[in-house]
C-alpha positions in Angstrom: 113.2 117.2 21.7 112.9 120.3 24.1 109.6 120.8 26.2 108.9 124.1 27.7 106.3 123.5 30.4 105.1 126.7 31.6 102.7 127.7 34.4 102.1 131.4 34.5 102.0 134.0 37.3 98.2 133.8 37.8 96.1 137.0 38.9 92.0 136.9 39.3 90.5 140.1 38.5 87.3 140.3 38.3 87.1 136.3 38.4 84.8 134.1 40.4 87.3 132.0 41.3 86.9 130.7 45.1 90.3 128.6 45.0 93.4 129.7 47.2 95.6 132.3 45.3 98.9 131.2 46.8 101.3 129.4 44.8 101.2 125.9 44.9 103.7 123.0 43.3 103.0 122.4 40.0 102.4 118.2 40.3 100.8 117.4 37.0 104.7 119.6 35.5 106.4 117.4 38.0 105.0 113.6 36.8 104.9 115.5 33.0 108.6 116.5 33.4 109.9 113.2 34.8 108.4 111.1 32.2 109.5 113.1 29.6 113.3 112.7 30.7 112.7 109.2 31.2 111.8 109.3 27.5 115.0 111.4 26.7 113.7 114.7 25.8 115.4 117.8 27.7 112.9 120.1 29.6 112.6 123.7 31.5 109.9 123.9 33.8 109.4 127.8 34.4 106.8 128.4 37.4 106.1 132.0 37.1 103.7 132.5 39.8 105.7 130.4 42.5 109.2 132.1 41.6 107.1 135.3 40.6 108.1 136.0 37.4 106.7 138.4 35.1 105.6 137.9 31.5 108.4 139.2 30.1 110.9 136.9 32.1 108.6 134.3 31.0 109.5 134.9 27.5 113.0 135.3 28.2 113.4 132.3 29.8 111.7 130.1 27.3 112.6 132.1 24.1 116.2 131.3 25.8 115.8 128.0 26.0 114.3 127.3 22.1 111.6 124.2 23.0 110.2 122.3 20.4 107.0 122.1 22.5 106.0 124.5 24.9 103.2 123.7 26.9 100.5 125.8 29.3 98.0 124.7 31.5 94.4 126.0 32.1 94.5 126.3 36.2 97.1 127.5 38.3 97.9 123.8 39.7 96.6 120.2 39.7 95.5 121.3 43.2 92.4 123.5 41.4 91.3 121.6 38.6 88.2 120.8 39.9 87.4 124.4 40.2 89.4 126.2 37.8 88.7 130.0 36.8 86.0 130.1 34.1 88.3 132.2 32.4 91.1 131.8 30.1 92.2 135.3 30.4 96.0 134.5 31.6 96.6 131.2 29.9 95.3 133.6 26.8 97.7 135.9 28.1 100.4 133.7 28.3 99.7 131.5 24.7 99.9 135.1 23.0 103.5 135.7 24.7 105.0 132.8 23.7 103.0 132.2 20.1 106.3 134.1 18.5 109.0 131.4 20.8 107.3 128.4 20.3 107.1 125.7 17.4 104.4 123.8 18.3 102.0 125.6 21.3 100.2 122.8 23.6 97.4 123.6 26.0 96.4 121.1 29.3 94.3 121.0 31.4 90.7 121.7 32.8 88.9 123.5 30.0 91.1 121.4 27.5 89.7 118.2 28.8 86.1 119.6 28.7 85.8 121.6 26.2 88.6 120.7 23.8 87.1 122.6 20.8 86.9 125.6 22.9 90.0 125.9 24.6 91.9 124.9 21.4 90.7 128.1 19.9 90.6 130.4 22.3 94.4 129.2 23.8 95.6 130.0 19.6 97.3 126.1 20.4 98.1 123.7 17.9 97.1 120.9 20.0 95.6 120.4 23.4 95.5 117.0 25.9 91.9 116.1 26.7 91.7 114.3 30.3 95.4 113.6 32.6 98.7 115.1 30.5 101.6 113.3 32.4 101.9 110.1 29.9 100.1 111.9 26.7 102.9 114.7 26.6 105.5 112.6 25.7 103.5 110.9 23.0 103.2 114.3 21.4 106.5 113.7 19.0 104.7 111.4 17.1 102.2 111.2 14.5 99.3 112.8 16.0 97.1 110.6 14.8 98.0 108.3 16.6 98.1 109.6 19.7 94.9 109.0 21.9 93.1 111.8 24.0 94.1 114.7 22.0 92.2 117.8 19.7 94.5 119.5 17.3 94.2 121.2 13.8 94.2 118.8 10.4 93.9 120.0 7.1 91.5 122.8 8.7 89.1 120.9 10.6 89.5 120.5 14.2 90.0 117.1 15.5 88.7 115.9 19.0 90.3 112.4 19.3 89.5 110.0 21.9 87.8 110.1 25.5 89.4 111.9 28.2 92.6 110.2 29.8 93.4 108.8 32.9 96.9 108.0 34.0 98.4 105.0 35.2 99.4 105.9 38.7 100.9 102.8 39.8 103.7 104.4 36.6 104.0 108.1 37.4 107.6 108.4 39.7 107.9 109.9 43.1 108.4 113.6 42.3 111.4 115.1 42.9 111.9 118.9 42.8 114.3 121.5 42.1 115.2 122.8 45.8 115.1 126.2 44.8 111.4 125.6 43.7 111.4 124.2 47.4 112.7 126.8 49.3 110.5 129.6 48.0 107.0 127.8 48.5 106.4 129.5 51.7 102.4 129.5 52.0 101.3 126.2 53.8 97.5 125.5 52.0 94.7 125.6 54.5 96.8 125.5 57.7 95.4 127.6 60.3 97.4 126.4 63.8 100.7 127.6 63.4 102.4 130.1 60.9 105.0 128.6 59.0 109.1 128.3 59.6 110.1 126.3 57.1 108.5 125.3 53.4 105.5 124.0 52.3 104.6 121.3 49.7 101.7 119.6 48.3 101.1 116.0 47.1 98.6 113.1 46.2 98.4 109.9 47.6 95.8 108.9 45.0 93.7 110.3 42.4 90.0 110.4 41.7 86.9 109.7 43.7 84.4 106.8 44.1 81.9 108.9 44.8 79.7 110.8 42.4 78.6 114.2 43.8 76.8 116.3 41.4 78.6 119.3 42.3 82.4 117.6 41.8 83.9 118.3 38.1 86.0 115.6 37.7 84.2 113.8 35.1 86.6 114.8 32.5 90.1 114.5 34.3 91.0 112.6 37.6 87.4 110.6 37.8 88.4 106.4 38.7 90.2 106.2 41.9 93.5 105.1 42.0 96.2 104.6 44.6 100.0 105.6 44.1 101.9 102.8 45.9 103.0 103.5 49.4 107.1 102.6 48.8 106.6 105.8 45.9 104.4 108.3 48.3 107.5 107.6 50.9 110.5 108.5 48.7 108.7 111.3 47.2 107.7 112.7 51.0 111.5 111.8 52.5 112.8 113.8 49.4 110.9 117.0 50.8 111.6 116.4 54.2 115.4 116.2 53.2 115.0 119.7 51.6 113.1 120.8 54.6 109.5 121.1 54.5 107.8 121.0 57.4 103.9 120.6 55.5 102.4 119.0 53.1 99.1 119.3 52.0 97.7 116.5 50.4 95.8 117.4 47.1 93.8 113.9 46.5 89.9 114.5 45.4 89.2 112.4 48.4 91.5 111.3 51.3 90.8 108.0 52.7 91.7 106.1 55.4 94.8 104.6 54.6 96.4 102.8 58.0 99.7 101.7 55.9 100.3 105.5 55.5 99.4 106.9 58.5 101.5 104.7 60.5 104.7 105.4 58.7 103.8 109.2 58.7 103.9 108.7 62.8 107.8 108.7 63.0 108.0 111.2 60.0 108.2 114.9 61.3 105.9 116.3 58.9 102.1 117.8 59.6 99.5 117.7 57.2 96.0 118.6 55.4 94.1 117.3 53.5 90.4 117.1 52.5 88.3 114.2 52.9 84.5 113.0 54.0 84.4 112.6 58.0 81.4 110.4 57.6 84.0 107.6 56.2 86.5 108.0 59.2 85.8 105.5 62.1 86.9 107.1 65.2 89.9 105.0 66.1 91.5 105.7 61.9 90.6 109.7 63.5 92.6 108.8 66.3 95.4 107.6 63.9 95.2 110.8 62.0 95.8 112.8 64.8 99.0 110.8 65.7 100.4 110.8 62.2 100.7 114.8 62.5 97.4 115.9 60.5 96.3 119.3 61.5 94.1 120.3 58.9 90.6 118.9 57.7 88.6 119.9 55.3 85.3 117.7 55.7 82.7 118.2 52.6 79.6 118.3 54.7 77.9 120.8 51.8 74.3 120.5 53.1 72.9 120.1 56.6 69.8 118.4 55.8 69.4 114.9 54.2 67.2 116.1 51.3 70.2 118.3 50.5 72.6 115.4 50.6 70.9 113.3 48.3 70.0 116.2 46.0 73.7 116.3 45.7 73.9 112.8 45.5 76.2 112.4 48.8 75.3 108.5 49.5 76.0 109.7 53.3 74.1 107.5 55.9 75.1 109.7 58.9 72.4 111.9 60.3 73.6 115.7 60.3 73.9 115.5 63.9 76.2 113.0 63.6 78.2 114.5 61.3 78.7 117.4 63.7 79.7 114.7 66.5 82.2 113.4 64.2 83.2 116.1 63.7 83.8 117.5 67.0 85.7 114.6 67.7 88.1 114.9 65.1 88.9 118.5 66.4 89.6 117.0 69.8 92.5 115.6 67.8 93.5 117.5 64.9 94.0 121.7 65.1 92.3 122.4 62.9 88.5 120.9 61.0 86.3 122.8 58.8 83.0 122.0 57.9 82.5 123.4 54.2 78.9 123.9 53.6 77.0 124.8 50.0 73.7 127.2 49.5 71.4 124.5 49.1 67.6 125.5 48.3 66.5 122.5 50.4 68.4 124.1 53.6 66.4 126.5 56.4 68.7 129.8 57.0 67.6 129.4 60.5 68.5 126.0 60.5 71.8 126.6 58.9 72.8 128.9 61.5 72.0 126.7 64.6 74.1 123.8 63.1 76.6 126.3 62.7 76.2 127.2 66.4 76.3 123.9 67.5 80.0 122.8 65.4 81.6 126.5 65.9 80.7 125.7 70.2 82.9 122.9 69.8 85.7 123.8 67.6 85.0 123.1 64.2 84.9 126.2 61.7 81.7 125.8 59.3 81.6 128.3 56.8 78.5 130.4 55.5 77.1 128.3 52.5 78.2 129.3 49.9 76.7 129.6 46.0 77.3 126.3 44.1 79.3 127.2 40.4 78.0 124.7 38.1 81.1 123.3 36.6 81.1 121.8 33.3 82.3 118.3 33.5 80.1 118.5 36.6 76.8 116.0 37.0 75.1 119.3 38.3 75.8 120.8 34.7 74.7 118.2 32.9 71.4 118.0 35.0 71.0 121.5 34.1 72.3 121.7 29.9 73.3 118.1 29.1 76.9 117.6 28.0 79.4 120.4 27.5 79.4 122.1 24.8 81.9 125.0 23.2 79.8 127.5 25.4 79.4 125.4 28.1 81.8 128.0 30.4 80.1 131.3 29.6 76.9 129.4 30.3 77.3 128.4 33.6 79.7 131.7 34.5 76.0 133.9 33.1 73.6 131.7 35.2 75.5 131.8 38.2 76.0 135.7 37.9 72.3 136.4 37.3 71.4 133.2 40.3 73.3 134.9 42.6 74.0 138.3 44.3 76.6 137.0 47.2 79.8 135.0 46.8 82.0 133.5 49.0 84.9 135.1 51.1 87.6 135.6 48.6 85.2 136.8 45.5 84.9 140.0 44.6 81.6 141.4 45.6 80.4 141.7 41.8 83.0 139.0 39.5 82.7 140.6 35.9 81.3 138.4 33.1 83.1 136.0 31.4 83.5 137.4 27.9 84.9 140.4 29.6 87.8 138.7 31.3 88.7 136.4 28.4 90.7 137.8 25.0 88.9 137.8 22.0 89.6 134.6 20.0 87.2 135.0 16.8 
């Protein structure tokens, strides 16, 4: 069988999206593509937005290449799936292109694992994968009903089959990618201490979280935490090095301390970011960090008071003050560490800005809170409407449009409503 596994050349108009707009690799296409080989099916991965291709190339290529399945996902990569654009606008786009060149039209990710109903219609798919796609792709030639984690068509009705589905990582390869793919990923994500010479890439070193902020959407796709195996993480960095990136961003939910990786990144000459809690770094695994070639941190502080933190259910047991101590002595070691902060009704403006004060006078960037999108697959939108629903996206994209008149940096200063960016799908 052929798969087509397309990611499309993304553009936000009018979105609320607050996630980088740079190209970034593809990884969920990279584990989907090399377990699908494995399997013996032939595929094309076509990465519009990273080789900037336009729709009609995109149609070319895979009307070209005749799949049996062709498959799009709902976020630009597995980087943003935790806050994807409400929107379906350019997967809609991108569905409608290929409808005509495609046999069987599968959608993935974020919107497809929470609402599967939803994103089924509005993609025009035949089937989409609720939860992780990597090892439910494959599966796809058989009888559907037998496949788990799944909503597809059947004899008119629309089928939502099984609970959302998490990989095994300890069976997804080391990745290795096409060196043109490589060579063209320029932008290095959230590196601030040196402009780039040479590529960038991004990786995981696990998946999922232990932790249970209300704000996180991850209930429906990368929730249990789970470790790839160090001997993988290594061939799949050395693979990149040998193609010569000189970054890597590491994507995982939440980086931990790992001292097995750290101390064979020391010899490896690679920097790195990644984002992570500070309260669970002790200062001598910070000191390791800084040896092993990190120069980027982004620490999830969200709110400066403890009333905040529990609101958002944060389990932290540092006072704020220590948080900015911690902190400050990561900076001593590592270029760059950024202090990502949340409007948080429990948090004094005044307040707010003297903490800021304080972290900014010793290095650390901490950015202007900023308004909290409540995400389905998020414990802060079931708090608020209980589980999602088929309108659970316009409902959260309204209420945050009418709770809110600022945004953060990269939004536009007034994001059109959500049933104005999407196609009609009735």
């Amino acid at each position: 069988m052929k798969f087509a596994l397309v990611n499309p050349n993304w553009h936000f108009d009018g979105s609320i999206y607050f996630g980088c707009r740079e190209p970034h690799l593809a990884l969920e296409y990279g584990y989907s593509k090399a377990l699908l080989e494995t399997a013996g099916h032939e595929v094309l991965l076509v990465d519009a937005q990273l080789e900037r291709l336009d729709r009609a190339e995109v149609v070319r290529r895979v009307a070209a290449f005749e799949p049996d399945f062709t498959v799009v996902c709902t976020a630009p990569s597995y980087l943003f799936w935790r806050c994807a654009p409400p929107e379906l606008r350019v997967p809609q786009e991108t569905c409608s292109d290929l409808r005509s060149v495609s046999r069987v039209l599968v959608g993935v990710g974020p919107h497809c694992s929470t609402t599967p109903r939803a994103a089924l219609r509005k993609l025009g798919a035949d089937v989409v994968g609720i939860g992780e796609c990597e090892e439910i792709l494959p599966r796809l030639t058989e009888p559907w009903s037998a496949v788990p984690s799944i909503c597809y068509r059947r004899d008119g009705d629309v089928v939502v089959q099984g609970t959302p589905y998490s990989a095994n990582m300890a069976a997804l390869p080391a990745l290795h990618w096409d060196a043109e793919l490589v060579r063209v990923h320029g932008h290095h994500h959230h590196r601030f201490d040196a402009q780039p010479l040479g590529p960038g890439a991004e990786m995981e070193t696990s998946r999922g979280c232990p932790y249970t902020c209300t704000f996180c959407a991850k209930e429906n796709f990368r929730d249990k935490y789970r470790r790839r195996s160090l001997p993988v993480i290594l061939e799949e960095l050395d693979g990149l090095l040998a193609q010569g990136i000189e970054y890597v961003y590491f994507i995982d939910e939440i980086f931990l301390p790992n001292k097995e990786l750290l101390t064979a990144m020391i010899d490896r000459p690679v920097k790195f970011g990644m984002q992570t809690r500070i309260d669970l770094w002790k200062q001598d695994m910070i000191d390791l960090l800084g040896a092993a070639g990190c120069v980027s941190i982004e620490a999830g502080v969200e709110s400066i008071t403890p009333e905040g933190r529990d609101w958002l259910d944060k389990k932290c047991k540092m006072t704020t003050y220590e948080l900015a101590d911690r902190l400050a002595y990561a900076k001593d070691r590592v270029p760059f560490v950024q202090a990502n902060l949340l409007e948080m009704p429990q948090d004094d403006r005044e307040e707010i800005a003297k903490w800021r004060e304080y972290v900014i006078a010793r290095g650390v960037w901490a950015n202007e809170p900023v308004p909290l999108f409540p995400y389905p697959g998020s414990p802060d939108y079931t708090r608020l409407w209980g589980p999602p629903d088929d309108n659970a996206w316009e409902r959260a994209h309204e209420f945050y449009l009418k709770g809110y008149t600022t945004f953060s940096d990269i939004q536009e200063q007034r994001p059109v409503p959500l049933v104005q960016l999407e196609m009609s799908s009735s």
